[in-house]
N, C-alpha and C positions, 0 to 999 in steps of 0.2 A: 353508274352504280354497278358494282360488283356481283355479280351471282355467286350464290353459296355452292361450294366444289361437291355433287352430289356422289355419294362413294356406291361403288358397283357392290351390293351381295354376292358372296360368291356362289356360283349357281353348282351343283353337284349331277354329274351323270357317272349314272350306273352302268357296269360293264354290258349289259343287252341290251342300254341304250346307245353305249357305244360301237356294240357290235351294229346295231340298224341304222348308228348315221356311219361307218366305214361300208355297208352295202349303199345306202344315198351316194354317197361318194364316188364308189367305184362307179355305178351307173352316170353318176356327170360327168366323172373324167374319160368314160366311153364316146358319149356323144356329145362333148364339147371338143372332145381333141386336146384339153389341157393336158399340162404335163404333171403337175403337182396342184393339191388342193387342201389346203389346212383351217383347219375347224379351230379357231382359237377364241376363250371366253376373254371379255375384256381386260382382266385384271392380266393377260398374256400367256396366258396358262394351253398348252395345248389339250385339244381334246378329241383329234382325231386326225388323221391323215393318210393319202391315199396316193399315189403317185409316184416319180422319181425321189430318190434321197436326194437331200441338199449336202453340199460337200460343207458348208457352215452347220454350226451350230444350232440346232433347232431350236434351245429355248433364249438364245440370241433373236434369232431373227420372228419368233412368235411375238415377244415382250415388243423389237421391234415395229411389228405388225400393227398390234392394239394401243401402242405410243404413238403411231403416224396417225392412225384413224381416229381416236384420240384429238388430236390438235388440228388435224384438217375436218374434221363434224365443227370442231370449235370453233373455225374461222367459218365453216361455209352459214351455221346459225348465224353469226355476226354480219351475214349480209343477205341472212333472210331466207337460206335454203332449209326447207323441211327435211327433206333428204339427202344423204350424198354417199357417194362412191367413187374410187381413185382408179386411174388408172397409170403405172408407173412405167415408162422406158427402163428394159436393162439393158437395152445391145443386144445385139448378134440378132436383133428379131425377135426378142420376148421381151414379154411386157407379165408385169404383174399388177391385179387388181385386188381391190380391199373394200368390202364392202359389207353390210350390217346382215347377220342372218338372225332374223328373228329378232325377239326381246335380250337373248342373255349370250350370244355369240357373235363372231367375224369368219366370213370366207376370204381366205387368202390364196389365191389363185396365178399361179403361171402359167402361162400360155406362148404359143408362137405365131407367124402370120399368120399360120397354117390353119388357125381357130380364131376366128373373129370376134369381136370384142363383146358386140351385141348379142351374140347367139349365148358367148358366157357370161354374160348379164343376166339375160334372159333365163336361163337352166336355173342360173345361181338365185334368184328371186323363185325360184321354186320349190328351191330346196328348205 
């Protein structure tokens, strides 16, 4: 049986709540050692970010972001996971992780060995 495709509200922050999640931000990316960290609402809409620039396109690779998390939640329900969160190889020693902040957002997170996976788990559920 097919589940009916439940559609995201789009959620709205206000510029002083954007300014106190890019201060959230800057303090993770302090003590996690990440190198970039994007606040992206599901529909792929960015809503903050803190870090190195990405030489891509950012509303590329957010839309990207919330389309992966998107389809792997989807698969990981279908075999029973309550939760979930990705962790992706890119080479050279980074890796990027995706994972659910809150009710109405995604953390997209790159990091090097240099920042262990569990410690930005760990931040990133705090956040």
């Amino acid at each position: 049986m097919r589940q009916p495709v439940r559609e995201e509200k789009p959620t709205v922050f206000f510029a002083k709540d954007v300014h106190q999640i890019n201060l959230v931000l800057g303090k993770f990316l302090q003590k996690t050692r990440a190198e970039t960290v994007l606040l992206v609402d599901p529909a792929g809409h960015l809503v903050a970010r803190q870090g190195h620039t990405s030489p891509a396109s950012e509303d590329t690779i957010t839309a990207l972001v919330a389309g992966t998390y998107a389809a792997s939640q989807a698969m990981a329900q279908m075999l029973g996971a309550r939760e979930f969160w990705s962790i992706v190889p890119c080479g050279d020693g980074r890796h990027l992780m995706i994972l659910r902040a809150g009710d109405h957002a995604l953390l997209a997170v790159t990091f090097t060995d240099q920042s262990s996976d569990s410690l930005v788990r760990a931040y990133a559920l705090d956040v």
